[in-house]
mmCIF file as Biopython writes it, N, C-alpha, C and O atoms, coordinates in Angstrom:
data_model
#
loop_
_atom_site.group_PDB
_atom_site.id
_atom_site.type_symbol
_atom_site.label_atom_id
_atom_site.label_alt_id
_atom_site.label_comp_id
_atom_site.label_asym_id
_atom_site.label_entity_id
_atom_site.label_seq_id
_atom_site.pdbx_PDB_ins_code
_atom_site.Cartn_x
_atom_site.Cartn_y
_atom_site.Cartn_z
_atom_site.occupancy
_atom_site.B_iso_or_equiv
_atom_site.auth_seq_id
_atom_site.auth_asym_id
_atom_site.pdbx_PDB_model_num
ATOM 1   N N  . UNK A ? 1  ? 0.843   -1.179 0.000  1.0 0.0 1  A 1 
ATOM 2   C CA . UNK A ? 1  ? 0.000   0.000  0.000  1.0 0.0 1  A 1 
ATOM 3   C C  . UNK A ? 1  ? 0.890   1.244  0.000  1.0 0.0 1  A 1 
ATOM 4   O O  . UNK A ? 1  ? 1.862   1.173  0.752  1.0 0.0 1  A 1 
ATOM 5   N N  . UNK A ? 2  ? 0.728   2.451  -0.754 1.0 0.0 2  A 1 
ATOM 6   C CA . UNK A ? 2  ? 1.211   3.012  -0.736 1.0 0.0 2  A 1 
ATOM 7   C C  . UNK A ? 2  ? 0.305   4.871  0.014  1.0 0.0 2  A 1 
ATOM 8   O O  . UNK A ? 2  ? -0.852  5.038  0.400  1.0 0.0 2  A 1 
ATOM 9   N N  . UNK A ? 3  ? 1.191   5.645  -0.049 1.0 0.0 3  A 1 
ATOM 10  C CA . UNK A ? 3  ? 0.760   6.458  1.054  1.0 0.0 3  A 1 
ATOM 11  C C  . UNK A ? 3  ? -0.116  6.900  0.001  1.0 0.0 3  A 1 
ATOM 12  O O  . UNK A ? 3  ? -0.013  6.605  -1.189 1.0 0.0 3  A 1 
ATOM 13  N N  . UNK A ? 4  ? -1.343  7.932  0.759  1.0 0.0 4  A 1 
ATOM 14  C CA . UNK A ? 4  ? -2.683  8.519  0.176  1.0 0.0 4  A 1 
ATOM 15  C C  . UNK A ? 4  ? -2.394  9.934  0.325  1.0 0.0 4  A 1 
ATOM 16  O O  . UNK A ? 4  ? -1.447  10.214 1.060  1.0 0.0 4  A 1 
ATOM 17  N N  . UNK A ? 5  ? -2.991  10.821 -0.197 1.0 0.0 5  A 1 
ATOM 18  C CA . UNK A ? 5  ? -2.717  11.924 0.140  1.0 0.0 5  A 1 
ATOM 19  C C  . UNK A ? 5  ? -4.654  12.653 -0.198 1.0 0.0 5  A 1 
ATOM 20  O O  . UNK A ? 5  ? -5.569  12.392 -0.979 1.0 0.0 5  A 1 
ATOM 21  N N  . UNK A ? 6  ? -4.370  13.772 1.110  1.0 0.0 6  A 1 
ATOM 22  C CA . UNK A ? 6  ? -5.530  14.229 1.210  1.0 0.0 6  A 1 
ATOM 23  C C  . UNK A ? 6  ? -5.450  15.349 0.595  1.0 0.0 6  A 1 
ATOM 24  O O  . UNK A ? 6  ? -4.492  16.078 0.855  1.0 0.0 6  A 1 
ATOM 25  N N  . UNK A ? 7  ? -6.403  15.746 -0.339 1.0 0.0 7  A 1 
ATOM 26  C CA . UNK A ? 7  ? -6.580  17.331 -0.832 1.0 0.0 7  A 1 
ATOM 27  C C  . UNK A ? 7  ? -7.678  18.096 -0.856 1.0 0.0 7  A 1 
ATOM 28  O O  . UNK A ? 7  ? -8.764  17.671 -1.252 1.0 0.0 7  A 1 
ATOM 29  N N  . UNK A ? 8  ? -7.465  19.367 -0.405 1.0 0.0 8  A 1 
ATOM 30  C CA . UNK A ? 8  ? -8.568  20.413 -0.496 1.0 0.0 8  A 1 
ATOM 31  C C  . UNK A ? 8  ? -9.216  20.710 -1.669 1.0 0.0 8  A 1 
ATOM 32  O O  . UNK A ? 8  ? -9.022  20.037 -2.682 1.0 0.0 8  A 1 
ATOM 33  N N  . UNK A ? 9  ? -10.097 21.810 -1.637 1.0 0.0 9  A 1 
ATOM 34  C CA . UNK A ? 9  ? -11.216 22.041 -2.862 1.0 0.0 9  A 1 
ATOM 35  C C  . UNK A ? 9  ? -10.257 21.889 -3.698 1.0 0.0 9  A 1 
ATOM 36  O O  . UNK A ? 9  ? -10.348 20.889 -4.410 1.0 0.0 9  A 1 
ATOM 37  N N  . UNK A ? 10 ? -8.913  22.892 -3.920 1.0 0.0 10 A 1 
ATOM 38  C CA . UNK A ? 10 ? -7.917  23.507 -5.208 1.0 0.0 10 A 1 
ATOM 39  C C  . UNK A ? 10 ? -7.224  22.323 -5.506 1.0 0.0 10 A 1 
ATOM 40  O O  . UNK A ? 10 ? -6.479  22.347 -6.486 1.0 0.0 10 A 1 
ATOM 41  N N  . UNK A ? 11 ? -7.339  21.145 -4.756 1.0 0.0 11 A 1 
ATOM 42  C CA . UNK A ? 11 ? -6.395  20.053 -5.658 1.0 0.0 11 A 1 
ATOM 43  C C  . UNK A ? 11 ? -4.815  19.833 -4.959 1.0 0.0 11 A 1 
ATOM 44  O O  . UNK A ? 11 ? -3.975  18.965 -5.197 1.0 0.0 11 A 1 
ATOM 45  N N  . UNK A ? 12 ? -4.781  21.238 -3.800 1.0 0.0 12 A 1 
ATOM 46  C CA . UNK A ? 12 ? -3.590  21.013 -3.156 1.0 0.0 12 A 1 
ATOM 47  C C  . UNK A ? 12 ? -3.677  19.650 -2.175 1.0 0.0 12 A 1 
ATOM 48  O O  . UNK A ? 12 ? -4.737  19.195 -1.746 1.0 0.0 12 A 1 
ATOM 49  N N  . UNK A ? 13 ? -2.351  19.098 -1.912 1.0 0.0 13 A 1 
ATOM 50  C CA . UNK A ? 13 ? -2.119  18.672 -0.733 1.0 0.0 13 A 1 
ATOM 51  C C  . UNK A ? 13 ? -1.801  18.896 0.509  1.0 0.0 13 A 1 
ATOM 52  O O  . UNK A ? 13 ? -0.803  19.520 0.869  1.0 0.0 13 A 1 
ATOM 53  N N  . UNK A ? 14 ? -2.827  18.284 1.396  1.0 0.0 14 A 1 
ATOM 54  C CA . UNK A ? 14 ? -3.082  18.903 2.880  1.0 0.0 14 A 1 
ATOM 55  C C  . UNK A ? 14 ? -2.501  17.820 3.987  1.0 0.0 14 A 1 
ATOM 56  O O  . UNK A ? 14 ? -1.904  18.047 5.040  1.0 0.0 14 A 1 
ATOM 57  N N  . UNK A ? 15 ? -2.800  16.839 3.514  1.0 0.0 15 A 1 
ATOM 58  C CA . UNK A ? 15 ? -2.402  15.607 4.102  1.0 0.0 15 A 1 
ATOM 59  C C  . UNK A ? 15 ? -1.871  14.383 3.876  1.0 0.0 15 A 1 
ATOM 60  O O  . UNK A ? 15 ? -1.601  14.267 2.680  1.0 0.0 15 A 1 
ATOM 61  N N  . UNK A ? 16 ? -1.566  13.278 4.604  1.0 0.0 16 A 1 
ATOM 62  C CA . UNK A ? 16 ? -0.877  11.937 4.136  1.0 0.0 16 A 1 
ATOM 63  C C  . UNK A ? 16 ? -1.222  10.928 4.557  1.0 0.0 16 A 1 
ATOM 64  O O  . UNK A ? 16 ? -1.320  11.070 5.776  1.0 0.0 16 A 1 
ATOM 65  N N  . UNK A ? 17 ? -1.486  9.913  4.262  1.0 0.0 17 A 1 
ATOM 66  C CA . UNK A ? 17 ? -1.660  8.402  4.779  1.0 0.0 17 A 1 
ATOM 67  C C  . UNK A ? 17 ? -0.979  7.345  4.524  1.0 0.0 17 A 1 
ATOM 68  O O  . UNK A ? 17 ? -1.126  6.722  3.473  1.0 0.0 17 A 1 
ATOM 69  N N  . UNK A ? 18 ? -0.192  7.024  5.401  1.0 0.0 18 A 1 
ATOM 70  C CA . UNK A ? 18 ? 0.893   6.007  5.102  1.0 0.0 18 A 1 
ATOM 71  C C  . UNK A ? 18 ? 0.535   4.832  6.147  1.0 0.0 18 A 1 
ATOM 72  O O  . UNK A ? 18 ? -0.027  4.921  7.239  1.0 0.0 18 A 1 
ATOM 73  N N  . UNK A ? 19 ? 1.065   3.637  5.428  1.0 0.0 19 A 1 
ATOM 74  C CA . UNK A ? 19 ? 1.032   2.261  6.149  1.0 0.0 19 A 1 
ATOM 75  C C  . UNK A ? 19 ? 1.837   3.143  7.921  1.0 0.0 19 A 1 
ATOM 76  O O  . UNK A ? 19 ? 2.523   4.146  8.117  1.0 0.0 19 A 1 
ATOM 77  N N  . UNK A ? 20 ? 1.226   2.038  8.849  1.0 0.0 20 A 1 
ATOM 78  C CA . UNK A ? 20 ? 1.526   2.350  9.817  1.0 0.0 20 A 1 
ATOM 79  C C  . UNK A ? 20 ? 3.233   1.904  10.219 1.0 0.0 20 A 1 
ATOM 80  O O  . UNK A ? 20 ? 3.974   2.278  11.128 1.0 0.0 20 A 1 
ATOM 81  N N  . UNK A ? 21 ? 3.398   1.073  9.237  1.0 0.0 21 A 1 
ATOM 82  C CA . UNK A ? 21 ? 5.119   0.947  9.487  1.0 0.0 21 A 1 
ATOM 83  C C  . UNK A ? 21 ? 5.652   1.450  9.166  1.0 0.0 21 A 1 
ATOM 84  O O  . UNK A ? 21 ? 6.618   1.620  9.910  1.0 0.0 21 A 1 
ATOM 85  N N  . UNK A ? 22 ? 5.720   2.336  7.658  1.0 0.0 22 A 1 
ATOM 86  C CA . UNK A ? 22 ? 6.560   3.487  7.000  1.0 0.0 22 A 1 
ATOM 87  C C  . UNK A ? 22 ? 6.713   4.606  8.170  1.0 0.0 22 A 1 
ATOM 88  O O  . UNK A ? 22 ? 7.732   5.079  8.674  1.0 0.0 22 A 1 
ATOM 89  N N  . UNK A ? 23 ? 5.149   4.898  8.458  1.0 0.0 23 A 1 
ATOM 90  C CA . UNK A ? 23 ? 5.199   6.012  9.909  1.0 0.0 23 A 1 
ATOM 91  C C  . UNK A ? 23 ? 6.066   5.572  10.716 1.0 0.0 23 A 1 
ATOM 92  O O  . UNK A ? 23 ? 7.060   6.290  10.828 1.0 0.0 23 A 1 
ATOM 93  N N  . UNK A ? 24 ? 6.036   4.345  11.514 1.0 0.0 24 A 1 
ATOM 94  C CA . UNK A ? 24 ? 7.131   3.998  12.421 1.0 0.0 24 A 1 
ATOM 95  C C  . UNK A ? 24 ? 8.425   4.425  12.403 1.0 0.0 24 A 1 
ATOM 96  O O  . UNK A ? 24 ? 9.134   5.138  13.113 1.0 0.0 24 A 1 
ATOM 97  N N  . UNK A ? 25 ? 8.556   3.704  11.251 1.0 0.0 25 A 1 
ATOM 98  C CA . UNK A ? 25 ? 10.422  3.884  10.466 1.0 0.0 25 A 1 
ATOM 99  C C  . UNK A ? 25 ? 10.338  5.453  10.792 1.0 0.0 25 A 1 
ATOM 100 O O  . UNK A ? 25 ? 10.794  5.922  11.835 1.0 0.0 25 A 1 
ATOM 101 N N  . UNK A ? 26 ? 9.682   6.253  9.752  1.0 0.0 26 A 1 
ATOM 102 C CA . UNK A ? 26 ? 9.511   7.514  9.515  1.0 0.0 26 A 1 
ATOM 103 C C  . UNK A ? 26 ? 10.053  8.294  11.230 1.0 0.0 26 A 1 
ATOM 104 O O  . UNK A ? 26 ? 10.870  9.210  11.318 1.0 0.0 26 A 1 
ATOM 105 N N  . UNK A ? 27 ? 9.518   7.794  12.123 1.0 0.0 27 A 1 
ATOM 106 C CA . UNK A ? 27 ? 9.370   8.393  13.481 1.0 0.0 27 A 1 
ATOM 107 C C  . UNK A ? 27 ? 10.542  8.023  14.071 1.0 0.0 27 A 1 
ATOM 108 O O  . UNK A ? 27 ? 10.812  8.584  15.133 1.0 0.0 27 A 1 
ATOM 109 N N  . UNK A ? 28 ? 11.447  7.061  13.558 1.0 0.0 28 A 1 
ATOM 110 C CA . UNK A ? 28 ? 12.506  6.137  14.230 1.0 0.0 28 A 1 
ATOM 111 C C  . UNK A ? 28 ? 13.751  7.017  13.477 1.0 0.0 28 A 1 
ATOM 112 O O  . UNK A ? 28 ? 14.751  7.320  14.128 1.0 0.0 28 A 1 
ATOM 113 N N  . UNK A ? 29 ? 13.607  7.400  12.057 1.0 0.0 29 A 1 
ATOM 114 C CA . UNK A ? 29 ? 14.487  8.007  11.712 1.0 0.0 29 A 1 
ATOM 115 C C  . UNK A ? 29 ? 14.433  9.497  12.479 1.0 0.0 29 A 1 
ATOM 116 O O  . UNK A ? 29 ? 15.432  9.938  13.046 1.0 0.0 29 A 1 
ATOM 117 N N  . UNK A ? 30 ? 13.456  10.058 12.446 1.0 0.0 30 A 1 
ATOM 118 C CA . UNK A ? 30 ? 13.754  11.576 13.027 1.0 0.0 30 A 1 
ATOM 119 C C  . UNK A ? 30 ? 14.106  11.510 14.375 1.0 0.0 30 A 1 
ATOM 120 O O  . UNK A ? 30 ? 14.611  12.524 14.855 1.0 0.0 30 A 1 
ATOM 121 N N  . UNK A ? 31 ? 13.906  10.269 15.283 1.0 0.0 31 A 1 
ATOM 122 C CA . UNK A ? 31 ? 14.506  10.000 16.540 1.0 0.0 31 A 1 
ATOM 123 C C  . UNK A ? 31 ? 15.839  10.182 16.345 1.0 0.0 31 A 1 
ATOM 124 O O  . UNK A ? 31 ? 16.330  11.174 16.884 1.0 0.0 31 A 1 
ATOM 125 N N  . UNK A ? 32 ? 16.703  9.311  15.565 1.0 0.0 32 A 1 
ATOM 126 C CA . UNK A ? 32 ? 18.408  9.645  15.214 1.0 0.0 32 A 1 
ATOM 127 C C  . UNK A ? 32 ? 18.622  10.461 14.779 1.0 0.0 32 A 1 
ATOM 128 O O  . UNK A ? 32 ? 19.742  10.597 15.270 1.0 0.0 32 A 1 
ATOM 129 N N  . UNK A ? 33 ? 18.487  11.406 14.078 1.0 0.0 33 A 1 
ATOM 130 C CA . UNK A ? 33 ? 18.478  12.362 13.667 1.0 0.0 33 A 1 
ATOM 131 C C  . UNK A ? 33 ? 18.517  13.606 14.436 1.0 0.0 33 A 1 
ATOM 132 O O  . UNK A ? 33 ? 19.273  14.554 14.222 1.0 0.0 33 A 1 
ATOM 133 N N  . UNK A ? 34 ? 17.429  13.490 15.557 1.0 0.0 34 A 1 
ATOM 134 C CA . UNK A ? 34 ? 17.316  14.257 16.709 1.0 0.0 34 A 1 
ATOM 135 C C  . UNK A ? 34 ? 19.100  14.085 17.737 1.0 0.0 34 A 1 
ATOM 136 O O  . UNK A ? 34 ? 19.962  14.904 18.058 1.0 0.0 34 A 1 
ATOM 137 N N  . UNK A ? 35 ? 18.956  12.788 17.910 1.0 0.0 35 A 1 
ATOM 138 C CA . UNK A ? 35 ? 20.579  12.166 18.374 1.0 0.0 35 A 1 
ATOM 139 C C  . UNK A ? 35 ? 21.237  12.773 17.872 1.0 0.0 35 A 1 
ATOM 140 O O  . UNK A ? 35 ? 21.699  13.799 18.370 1.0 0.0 35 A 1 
ATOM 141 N N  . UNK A ? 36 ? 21.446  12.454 16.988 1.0 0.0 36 A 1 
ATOM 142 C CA . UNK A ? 36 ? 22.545  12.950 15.771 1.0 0.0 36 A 1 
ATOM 143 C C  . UNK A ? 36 ? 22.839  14.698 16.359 1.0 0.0 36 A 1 
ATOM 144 O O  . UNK A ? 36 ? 23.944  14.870 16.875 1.0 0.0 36 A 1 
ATOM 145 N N  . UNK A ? 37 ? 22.224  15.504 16.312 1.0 0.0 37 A 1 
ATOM 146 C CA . UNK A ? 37 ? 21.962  16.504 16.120 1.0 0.0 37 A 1 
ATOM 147 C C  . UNK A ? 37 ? 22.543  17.617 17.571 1.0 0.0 37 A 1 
ATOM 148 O O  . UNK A ? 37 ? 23.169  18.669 17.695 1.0 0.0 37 A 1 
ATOM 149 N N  . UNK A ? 38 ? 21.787  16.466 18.580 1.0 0.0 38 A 1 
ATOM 150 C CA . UNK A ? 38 ? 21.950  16.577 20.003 1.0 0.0 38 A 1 
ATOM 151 C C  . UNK A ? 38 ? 23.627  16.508 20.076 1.0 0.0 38 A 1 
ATOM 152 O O  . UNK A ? 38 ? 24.056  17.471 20.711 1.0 0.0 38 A 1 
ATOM 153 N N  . UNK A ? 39 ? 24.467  15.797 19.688 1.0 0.0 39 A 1 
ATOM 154 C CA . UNK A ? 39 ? 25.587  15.320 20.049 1.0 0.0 39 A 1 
ATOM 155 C C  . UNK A ? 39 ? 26.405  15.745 18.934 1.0 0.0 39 A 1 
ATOM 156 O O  . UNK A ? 39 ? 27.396  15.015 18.908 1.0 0.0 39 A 1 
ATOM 157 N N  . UNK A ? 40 ? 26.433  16.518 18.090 1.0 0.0 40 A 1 
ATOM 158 C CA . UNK A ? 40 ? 26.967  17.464 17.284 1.0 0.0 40 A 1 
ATOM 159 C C  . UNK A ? 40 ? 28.070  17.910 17.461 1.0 0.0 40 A 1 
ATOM 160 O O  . UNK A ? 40 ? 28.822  18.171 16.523 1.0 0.0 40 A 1 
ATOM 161 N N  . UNK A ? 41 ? 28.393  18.093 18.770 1.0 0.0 41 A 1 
ATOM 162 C CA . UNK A ? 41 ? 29.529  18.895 19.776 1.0 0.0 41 A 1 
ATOM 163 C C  . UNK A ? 41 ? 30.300  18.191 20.113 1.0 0.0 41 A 1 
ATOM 164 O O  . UNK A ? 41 ? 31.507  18.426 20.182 1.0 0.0 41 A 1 
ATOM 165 N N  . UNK A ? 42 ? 29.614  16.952 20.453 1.0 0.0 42 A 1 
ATOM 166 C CA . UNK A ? 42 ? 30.326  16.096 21.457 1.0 0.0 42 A 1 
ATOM 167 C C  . UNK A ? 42 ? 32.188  15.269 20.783 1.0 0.0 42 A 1 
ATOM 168 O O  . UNK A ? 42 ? 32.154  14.996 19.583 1.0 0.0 42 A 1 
ATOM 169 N N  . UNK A ? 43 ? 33.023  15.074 21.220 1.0 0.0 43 A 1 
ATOM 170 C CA . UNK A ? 43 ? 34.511  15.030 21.130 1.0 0.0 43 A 1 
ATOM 171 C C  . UNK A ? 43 ? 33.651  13.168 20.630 1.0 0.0 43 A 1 
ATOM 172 O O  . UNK A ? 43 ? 32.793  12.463 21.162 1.0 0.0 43 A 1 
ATOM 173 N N  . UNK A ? 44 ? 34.456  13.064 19.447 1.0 0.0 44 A 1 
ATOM 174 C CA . UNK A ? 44 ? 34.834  11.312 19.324 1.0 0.0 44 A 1 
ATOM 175 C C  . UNK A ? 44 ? 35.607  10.634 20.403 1.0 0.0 44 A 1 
ATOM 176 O O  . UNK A ? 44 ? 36.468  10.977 21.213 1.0 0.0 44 A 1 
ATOM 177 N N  . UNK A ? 45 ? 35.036  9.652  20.133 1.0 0.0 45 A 1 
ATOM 178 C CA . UNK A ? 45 ? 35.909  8.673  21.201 1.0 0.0 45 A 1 
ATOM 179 C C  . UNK A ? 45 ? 36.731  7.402  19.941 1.0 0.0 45 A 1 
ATOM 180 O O  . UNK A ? 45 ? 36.571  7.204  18.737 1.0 0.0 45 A 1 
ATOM 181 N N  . UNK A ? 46 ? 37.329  6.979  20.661 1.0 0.0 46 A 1 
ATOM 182 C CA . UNK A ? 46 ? 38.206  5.931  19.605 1.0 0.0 46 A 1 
ATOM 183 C C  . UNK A ? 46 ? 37.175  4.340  19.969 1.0 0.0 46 A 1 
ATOM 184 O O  . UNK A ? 46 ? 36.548  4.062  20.991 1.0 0.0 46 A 1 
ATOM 185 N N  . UNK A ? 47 ? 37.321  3.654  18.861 1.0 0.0 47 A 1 
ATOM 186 C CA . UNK A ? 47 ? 37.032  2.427  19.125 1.0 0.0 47 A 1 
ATOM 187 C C  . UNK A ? 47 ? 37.531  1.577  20.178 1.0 0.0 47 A 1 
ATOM 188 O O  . UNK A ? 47 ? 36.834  1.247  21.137 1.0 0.0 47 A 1 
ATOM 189 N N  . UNK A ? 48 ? 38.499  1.288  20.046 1.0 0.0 48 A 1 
ATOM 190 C CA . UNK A ? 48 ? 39.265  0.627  21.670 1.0 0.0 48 A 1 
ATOM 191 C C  . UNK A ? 48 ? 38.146  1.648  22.942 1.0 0.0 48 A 1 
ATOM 192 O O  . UNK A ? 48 ? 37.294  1.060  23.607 1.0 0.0 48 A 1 
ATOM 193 N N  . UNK A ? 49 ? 38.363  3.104  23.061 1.0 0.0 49 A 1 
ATOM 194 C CA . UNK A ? 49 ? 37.496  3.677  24.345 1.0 0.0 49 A 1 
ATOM 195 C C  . UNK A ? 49 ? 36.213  2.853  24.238 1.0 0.0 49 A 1 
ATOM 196 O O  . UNK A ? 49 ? 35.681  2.305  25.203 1.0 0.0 49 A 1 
ATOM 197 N N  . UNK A ? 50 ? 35.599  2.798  22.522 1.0 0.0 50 A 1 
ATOM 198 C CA . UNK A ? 50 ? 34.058  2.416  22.793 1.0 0.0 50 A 1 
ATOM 199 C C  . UNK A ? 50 ? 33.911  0.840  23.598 1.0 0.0 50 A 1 
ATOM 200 O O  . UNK A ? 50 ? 32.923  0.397  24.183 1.0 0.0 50 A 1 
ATOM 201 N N  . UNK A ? 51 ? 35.240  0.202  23.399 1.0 0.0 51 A 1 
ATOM 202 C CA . UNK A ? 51 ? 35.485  -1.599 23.805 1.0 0.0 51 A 1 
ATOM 203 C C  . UNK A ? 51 ? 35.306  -1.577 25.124 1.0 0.0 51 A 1 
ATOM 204 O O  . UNK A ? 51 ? 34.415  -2.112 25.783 1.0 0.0 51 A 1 
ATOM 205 N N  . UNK A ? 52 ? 36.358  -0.817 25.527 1.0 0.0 52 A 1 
ATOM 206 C CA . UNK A ? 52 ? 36.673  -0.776 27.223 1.0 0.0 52 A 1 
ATOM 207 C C  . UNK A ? 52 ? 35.605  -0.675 27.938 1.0 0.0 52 A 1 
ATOM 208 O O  . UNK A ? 52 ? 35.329  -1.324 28.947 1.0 0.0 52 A 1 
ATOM 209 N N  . UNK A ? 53 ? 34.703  0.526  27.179 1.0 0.0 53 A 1 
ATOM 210 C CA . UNK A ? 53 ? 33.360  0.740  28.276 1.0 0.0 53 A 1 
ATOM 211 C C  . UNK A ? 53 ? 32.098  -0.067 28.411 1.0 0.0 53 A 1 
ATOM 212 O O  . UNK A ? 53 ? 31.250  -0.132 29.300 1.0 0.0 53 A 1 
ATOM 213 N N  . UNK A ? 54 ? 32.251  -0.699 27.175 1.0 0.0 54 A 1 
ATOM 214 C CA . UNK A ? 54 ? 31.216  -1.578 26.705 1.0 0.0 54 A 1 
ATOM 215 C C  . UNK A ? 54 ? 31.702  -3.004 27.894 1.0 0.0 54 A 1 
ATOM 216 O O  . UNK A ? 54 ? 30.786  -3.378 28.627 1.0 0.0 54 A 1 
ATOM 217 N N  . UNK A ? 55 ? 33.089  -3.740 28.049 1.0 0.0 55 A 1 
ATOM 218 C CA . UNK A ? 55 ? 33.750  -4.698 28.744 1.0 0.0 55 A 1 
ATOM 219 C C  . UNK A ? 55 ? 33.190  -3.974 30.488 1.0 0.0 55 A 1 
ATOM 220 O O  . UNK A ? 55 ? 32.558  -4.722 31.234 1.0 0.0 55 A 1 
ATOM 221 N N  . UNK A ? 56 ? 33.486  -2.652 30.899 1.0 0.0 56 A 1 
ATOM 222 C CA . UNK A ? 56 ? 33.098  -2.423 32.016 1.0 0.0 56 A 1 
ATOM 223 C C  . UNK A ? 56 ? 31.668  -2.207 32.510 1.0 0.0 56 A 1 
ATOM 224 O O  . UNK A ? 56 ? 31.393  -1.927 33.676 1.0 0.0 56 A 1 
ATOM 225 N N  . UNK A ? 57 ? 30.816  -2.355 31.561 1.0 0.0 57 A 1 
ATOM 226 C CA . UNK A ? 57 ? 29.724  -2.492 31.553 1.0 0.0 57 A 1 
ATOM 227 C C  . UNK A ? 57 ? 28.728  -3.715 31.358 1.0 0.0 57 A 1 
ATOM 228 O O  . UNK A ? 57 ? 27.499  -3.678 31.316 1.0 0.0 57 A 1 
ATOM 229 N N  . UNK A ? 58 ? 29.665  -4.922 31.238 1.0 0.0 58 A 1 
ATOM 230 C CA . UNK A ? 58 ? 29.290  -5.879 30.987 1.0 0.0 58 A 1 
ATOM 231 C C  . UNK A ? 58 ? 28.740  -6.148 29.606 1.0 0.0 58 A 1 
ATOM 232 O O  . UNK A ? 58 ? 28.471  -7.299 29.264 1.0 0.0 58 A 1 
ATOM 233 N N  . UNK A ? 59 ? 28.565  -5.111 28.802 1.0 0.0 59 A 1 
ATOM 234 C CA . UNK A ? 59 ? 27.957  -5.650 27.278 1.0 0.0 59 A 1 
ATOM 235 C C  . UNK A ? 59 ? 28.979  -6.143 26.215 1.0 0.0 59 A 1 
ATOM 236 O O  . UNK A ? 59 ? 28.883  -5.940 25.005 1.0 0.0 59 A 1 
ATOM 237 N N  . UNK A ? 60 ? 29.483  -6.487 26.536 1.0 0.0 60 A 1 
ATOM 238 C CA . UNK A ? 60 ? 30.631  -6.673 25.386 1.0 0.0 60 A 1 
ATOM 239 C C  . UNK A ? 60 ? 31.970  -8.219 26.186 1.0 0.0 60 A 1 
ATOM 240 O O  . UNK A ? 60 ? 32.950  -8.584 25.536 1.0 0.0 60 A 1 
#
């Protein structure tokens, strides 16, 4: 299915209807993005730093 779009008297588009998973994705990307965005500033870390913390944290 693909998305619908709603239009007024003139034929413009006002609105959208998309499968509820495209929305998902859709909502999941502007989440990282938001991340992304947030942390802009922030200093890299090296891979080995990302290992170590991940090992002291038990995930890794």
């Amino acid at each position: 299915m693909a998305e619908q779009y709603v239009v007024d008297g003139d034929g413009k588009r006002t609105a959208v209807n998309l499968p509820i998973e495209q929305y998902e994705r859709l909502l999941e990307d502007l989440h990282d993005l938001a991340v992304i965005a947030e942390r802009r500033g922030e200093e890299p870390i090296s891979l080995e730093e990302v290992k170590r913390r991940l090992l002291e944290d038990g995930l890794l």
